[in-house]
C-alpha positions in Angstrom: -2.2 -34.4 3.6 -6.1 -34.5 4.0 -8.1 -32.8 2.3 -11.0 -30.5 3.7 -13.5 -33.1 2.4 -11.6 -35.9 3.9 -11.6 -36.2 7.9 -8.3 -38.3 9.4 -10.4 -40.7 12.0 -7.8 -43.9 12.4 -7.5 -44.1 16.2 -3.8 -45.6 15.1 -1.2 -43.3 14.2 1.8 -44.6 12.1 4.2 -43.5 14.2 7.7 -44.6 14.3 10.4 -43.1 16.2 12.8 -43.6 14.0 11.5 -42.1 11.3 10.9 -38.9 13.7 14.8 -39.4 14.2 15.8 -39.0 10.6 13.5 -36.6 9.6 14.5 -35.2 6.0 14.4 -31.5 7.6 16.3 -28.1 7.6 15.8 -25.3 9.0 13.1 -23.7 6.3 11.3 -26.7 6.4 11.0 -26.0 10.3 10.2 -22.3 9.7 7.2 -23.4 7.4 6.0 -26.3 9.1 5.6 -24.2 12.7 4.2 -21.2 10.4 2.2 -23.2 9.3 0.3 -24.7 12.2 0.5 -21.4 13.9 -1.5 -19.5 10.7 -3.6 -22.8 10.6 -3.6 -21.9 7.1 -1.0 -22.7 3.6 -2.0 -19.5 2.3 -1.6 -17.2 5.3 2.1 -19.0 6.4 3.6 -18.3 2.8 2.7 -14.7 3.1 4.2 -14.2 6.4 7.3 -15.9 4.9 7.3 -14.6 1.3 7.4 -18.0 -0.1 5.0 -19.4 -2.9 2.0 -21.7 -1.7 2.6 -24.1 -3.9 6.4 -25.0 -3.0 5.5 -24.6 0.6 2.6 -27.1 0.0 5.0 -29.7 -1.9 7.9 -29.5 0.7 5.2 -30.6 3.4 3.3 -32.8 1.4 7.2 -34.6 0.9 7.4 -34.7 4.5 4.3 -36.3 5.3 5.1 -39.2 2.9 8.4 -39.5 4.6 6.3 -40.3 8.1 3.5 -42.4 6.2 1.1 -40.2 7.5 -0.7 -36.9 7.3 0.4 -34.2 9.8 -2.2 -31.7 8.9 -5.9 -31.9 8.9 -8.3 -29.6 7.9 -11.5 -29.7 11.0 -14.3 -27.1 10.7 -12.9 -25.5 7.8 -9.6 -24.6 9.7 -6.3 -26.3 9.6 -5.0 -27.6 12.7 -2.2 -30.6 13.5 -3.0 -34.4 13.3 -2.0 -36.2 16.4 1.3 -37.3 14.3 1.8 -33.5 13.5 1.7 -32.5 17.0 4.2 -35.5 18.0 6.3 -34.2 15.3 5.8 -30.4 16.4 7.3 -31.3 19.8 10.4 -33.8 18.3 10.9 -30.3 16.0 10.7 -28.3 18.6 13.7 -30.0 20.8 16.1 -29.3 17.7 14.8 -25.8 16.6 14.2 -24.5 20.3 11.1 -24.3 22.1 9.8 -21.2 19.9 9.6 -23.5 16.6 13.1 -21.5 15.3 16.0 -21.7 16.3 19.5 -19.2 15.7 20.1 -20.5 12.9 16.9 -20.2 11.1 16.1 -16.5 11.8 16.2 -13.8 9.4 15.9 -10.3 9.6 13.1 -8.6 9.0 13.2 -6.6 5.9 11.8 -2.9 7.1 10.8 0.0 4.4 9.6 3.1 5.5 6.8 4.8 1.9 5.6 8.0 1.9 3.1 8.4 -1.1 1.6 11.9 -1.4 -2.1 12.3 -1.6 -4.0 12.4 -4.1 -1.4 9.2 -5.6 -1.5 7.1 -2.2 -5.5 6.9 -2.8 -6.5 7.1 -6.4 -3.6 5.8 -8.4 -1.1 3.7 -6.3 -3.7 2.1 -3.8 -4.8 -1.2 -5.4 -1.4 -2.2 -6.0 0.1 -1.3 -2.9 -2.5 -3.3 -0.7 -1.4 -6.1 -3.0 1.6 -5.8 -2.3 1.0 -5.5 1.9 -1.1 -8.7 1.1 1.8 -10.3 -0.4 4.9 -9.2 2.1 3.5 -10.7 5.6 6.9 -10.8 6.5 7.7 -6.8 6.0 7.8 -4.2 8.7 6.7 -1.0 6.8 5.8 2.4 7.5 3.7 4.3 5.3 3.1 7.8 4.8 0.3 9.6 2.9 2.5 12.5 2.4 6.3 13.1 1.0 7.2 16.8 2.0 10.5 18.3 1.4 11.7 17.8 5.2 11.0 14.2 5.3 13.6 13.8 2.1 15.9 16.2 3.8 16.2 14.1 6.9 16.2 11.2 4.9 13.3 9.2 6.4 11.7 8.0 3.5 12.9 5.2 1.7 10.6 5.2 -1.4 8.3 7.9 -2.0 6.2 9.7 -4.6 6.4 13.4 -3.8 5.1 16.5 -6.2 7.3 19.1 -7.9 7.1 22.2 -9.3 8.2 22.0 -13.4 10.0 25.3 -12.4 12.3 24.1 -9.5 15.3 23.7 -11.1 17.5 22.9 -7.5 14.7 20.3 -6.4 17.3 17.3 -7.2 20.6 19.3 -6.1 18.5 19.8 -2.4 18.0 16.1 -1.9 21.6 14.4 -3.3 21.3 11.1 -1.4 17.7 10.5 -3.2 17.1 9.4 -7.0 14.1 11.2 -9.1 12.3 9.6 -11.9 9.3 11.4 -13.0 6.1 10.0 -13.4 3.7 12.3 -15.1 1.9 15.4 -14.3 -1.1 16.3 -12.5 -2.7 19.2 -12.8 -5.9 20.6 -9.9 -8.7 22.8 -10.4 -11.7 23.7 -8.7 -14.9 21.6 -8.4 -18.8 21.1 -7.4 -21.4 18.6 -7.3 -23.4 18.6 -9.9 -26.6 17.9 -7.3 -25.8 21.6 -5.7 -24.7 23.5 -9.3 -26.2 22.7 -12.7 -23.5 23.8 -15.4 -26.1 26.6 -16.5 -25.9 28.4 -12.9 -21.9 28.0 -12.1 -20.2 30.1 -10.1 -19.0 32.8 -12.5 -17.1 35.7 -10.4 -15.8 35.7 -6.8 -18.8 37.0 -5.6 -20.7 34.0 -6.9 -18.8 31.9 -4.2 -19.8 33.6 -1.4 -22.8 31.8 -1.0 -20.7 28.6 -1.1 -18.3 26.6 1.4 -14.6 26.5 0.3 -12.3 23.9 0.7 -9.2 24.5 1.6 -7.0 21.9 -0.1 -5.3 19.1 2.3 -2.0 20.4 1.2 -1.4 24.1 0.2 1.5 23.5 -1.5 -0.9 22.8 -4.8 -2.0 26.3 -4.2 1.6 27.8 -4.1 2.0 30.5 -6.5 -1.8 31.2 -7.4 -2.5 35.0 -7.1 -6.2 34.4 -8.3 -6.3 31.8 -5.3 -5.2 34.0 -2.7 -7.3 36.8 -3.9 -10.6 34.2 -3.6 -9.6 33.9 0.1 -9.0 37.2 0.7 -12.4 38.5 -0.7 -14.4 35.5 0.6 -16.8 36.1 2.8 -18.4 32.6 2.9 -17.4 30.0 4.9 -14.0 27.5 4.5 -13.0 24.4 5.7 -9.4 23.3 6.3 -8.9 19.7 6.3 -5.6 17.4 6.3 -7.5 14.7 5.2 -7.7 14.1 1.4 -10.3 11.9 1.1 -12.7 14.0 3.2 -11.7 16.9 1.2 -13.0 14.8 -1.7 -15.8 14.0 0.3 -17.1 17.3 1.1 -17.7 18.4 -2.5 -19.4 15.1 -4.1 -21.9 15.3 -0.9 -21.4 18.3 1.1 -22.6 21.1 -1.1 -18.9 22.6 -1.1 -16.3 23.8 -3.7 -13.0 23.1 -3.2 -9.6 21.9 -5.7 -9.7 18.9 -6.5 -6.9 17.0 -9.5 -8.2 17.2 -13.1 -9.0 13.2 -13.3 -11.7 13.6 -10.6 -14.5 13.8 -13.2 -12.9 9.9 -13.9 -13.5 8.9 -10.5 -16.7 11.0 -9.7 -19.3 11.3 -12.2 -21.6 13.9 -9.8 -18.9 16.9 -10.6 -18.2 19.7 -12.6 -15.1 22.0 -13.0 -15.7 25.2 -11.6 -13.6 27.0 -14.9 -12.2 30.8 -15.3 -11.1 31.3 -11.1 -7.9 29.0 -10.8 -6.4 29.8 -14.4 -2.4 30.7 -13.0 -2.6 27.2 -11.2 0.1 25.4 -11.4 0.9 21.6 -12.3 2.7 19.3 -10.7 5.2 17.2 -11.4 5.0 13.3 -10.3 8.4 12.5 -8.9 9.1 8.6 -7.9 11.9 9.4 -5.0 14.2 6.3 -3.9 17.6 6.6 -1.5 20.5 6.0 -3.5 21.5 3.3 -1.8 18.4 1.1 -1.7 18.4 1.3 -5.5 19.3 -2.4 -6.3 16.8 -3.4 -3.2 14.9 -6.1 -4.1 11.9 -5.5 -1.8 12.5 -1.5 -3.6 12.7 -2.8 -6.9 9.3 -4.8 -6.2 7.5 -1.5 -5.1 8.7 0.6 -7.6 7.8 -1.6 -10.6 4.5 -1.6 -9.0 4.6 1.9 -9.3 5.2 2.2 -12.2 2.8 -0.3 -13.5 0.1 1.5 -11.2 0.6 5.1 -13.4 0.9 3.3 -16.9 -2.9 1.7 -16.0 -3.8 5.4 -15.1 -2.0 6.9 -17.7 -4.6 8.7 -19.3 -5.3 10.4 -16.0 -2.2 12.7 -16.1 -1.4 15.8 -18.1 1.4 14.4 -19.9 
């Protein structure tokens, strides 16, 4: 195989049809080698087929010394096909079909549908996951940045991260065909910049907050329960903002002169904030739940994701409440 500091020039190719003819080749080896020159990259063609680089790199390099000559060439810094490899792509292509694959080598495509609830999907679980999207090319998934109650009742998520209430004893018994295993806790209060608010002039009774913008947290849920909450709203005569979007929520009170609940950790993550104390005091944590159907338990690609998981909240475990 030639380097990218080495350029193939010989205007003779070592070509012999016989060797073509007993090519030392099955039907992975096909799969790579067509991957391969359609990715024009090693990297990129082992992460569409979940494979390591460096096998995938061997098993070629074997097969160019079978022919006596490289088949792939790096030219302007991309990979592309020698003049043997594109005689051998089309000798390949006559026994595997003219896609590069044929029957026999196909697989099916492994298909997960996630649903990770904000704030987890962004500030604990992202890293990892987009490592793990990186790494699974060959995956079909569908990802969620939200696990409600009715997606687990009509069973559409395959893995998820969902919140529950310490007090909701029939949570499990409402879900049977799902598997729990807690996390942690994470508890939310309210927040400011510390650009609009120094900690000497904090808002320190509702009326304070009138002369603020309040968010209204992307999902309500957090607020469920909170009597001091629902009296804020109901007094306010401010302005509020309702947004689905976490990370705008987030957004509008490091730079947009609002207060609005945010988790405990945020302080962690932004150092331009201050708890709002003494307004949110019957607010409730929640619960971190790792969900997974019962019968995707011994999964490999769901064993993968939820060690990730859990590896993701042990690096962030001084984030949660407990």
């Amino acid at each position: 195989m030639v380097t990218q500091n080495e350029t193939y020039t010989s205007s003779v190719v070592p070509y012999s049809p016989d060797i073509l003819d007993d090519l030392p080749i099955d039907d992975q080896l096909a799969v790579e080698f067509f991957a391969t020159a359609r990715c024009a990259s090693f990297k990129q063609a082992a992460r569409g087929l979940n494979v390591p680089v460096v096998g995938l790199r061997k098993r070629l390099e074997k097969l160019e010394e079978h022919i006596g000559a490289p088949v792939f060439v790096y030219k302007h810094n991309k990979l592309a096909l020698t003049r043997t490899g594109e005689r051998g792509s089309q000798y390949l292509c006559q026994l595997f079909g003219p896609e590069g694959l044929g029957k026999s080598g196909e697989k099916e495509v492994p298909k997960l549908t996630i649903a990770i609830t904000e704030p987890v999907l962004s500030d604990i679980v992202n890293r990892d996951l987009v490592a793990y999207v990186r790494d699974h090319a060959e995956m079909q998934l569908e990802i969620h940045s939200e696990c409600t109650a009715q997606m687990l009742s009509e069973c559409e998520v395959d893995v998820g991260i969902a919140f529950v209430s310490p007090d909701d004893e029939c949570a499990f018994d409402r879900h049977p065909t799902y598997r729990f295993e807690r996390l942690g806790r994470i508890g939310h209060a309210l927040f400011i910049s510390s650009r609009y608010s120094r900690s000497v002039t904090l808002p320190v009774e509702s009326l304070d907050l009138h002369n603020f913008m309040l968010v209204v947290p992307w999902d309500e849920e957090i607020l469920a329960g909170s009597r001091k909450w629902a009296s804020i709203m109901a007094e306010h005569q401010g302005g509020t903002t309702r947004v689905k979007s976490y990370n705008l929520s987030r957004g509008l009170v490091v730079g947009g002169a609002c207060i609005g609940v945010l988790p405990d950790y945020s302080r962690k993550l932004e150092r331009n904030i201050l708890p709002v104390p003494g307004f949110l005091d019957d607010l409730e944590e929640k619960d971190v739940y790792l969900v997974i159907k019962s019968k995707l338990i011994r999964n490999p690609q769901v064993l993968e994701i939820r060690r990730l998981i859990k590896k993701s909240f042990f690096d962030k475990k001084d984030w949660l409440v407990r």
